[in-house]
C-alpha positions, -999 to +999 in steps of 0.1 A: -521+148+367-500+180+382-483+155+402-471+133+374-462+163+355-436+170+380-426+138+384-416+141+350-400+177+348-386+170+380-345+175+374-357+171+339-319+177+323-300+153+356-327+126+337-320+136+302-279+137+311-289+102+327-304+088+294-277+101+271-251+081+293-267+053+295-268+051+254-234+063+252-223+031+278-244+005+257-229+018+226-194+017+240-205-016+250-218-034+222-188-024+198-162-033+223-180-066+227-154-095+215-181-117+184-174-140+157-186-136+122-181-153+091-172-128+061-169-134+021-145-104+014-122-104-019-086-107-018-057-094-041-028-118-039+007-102-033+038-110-049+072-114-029+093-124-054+107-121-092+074-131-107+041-114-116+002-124-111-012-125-139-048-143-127-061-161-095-089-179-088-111-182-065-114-147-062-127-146-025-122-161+006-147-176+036-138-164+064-143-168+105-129-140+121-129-132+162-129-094+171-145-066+185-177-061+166-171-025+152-140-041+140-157-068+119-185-044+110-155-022+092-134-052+079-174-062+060-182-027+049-138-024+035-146-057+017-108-064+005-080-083+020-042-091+013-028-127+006+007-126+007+023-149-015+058-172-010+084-157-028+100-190-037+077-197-062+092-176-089+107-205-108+075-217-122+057-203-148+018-208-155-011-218-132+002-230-098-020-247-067-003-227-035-015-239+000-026-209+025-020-205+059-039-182+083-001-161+085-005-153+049-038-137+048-034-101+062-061-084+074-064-047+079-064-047+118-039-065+142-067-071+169-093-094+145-081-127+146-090-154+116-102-187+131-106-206+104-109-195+061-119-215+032-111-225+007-071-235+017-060-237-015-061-212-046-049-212-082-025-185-090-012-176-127+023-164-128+047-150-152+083-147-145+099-115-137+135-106-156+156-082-133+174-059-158+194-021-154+184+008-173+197+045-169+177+069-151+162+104-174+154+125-148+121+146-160+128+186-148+109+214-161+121+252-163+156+241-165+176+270-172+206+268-197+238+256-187+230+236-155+250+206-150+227+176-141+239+147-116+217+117-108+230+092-079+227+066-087+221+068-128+203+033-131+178+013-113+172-022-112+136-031-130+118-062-126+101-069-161+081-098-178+100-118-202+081-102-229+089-070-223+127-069-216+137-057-248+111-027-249+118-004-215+150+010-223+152+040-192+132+047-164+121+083-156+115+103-126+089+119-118+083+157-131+096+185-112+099+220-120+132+236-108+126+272-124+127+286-089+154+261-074+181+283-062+215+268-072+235+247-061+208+222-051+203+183-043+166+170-049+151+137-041+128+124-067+107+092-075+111+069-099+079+064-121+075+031-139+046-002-142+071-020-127+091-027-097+119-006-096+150-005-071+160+022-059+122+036-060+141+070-054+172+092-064+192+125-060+195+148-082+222+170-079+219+206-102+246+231-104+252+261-124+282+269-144+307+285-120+297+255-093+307+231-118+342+251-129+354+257-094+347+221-087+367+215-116+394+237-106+396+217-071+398+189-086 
């Protein structure tokens, strides 16, 4: 029995070190290991032209995908995918039947590769999108009297549903509170809208009153 015990205590940590490495190596192993799986995961189709989604059906996609197994594991657990959508489709209106290709569906990792998907068709409703220019209110807080305010450019270009072109009027920034801005200044600010907006961001140029009069003056 003494003998067996040390047998066993014997360079007791070299064994446990041994042990440890040897899980670490299968581990390593396993989720570098190149399997297929087939996934169900949900989708959200991507527009890439003037037109909106309104609805899509089915509302997942069957999929055989190649990879490293802690890659597939991850792409299951993330559940959602992108399908990006031709953006010459925008002159029709309605439910549409759009044929997929394996370059369309993105998935979230460059080394998983999609062997085959069903099913290779989906419906897709779409409304058309009306590109029209509105001026630009920038929204500033703790403005302080008598600043001159200059936003380049002073419109943007938004994309809107036909039924909703005669409501957005302007399309604001986003809020930003120059009470400690030291003048002159130039700030770059988003645009905030629903919609798809171009330019997405803008400059905002504040100056107090003797800035703008010697400008003037040059002038």
């Amino acid at each position: 029995m003494r003998k067996v015990y040390e047998i066993v205590t014997k360079n007791f940590h070299y064994k446990i070190l041994s042990i440890v490495f040897a899980l670490l190596l299968w581990f390593l192993a396993t989720n570098k290991e190149t399997t297929e799986a087939i996934l169900v995961l949900k989708y959200r189709p991507i527009p890439t032209g003037d037109y909106k989604i309104v609805d899509y059906k089915p509302k997942s996609l069957k999929l055989k995908v190649e990879g490293y197994r802690k890659e597939i594991i991850r792409l299951k657990e993330g559940g959602w995918i992108k399908v990006f959508l031709p953006s010459d489709i925008h002159k029709t209106k309605g439910w549409i039947s759009i044929n997929l290709t394996k370059q369309m569906i993105a998935l979230p990792n460059s080394a998983l590769n999609i062997k085959d998907f069903k099913p290779k068709k989906i419906k897709v409703k779409l409304e058309k999108l009306i590109k029209k220019a509105v001026p630009i209110k920038p929204e500033l807080s703790g403005l302080k009297s008598g600043v001159k305010i200059r936003v380049i450019p002073n419109y943007a270009v938004v994309s809107l549903p036909e039924d909703t072109v005669g409501c957005v009027i302007s399309v604001r920034t986003e809020k930003v509170d120059v009470s400690e801005v030291k003048l002159p200044a130039v700030l770059e600010v988003k645009l905030k809208s629903n919609y798809r907006v171009e330019p997405n961001k803008v400059e905002i140029f504040l100056e107090g009153k003797d800035e703008s009069k010697e400008k003037a003056f040059r002038n």
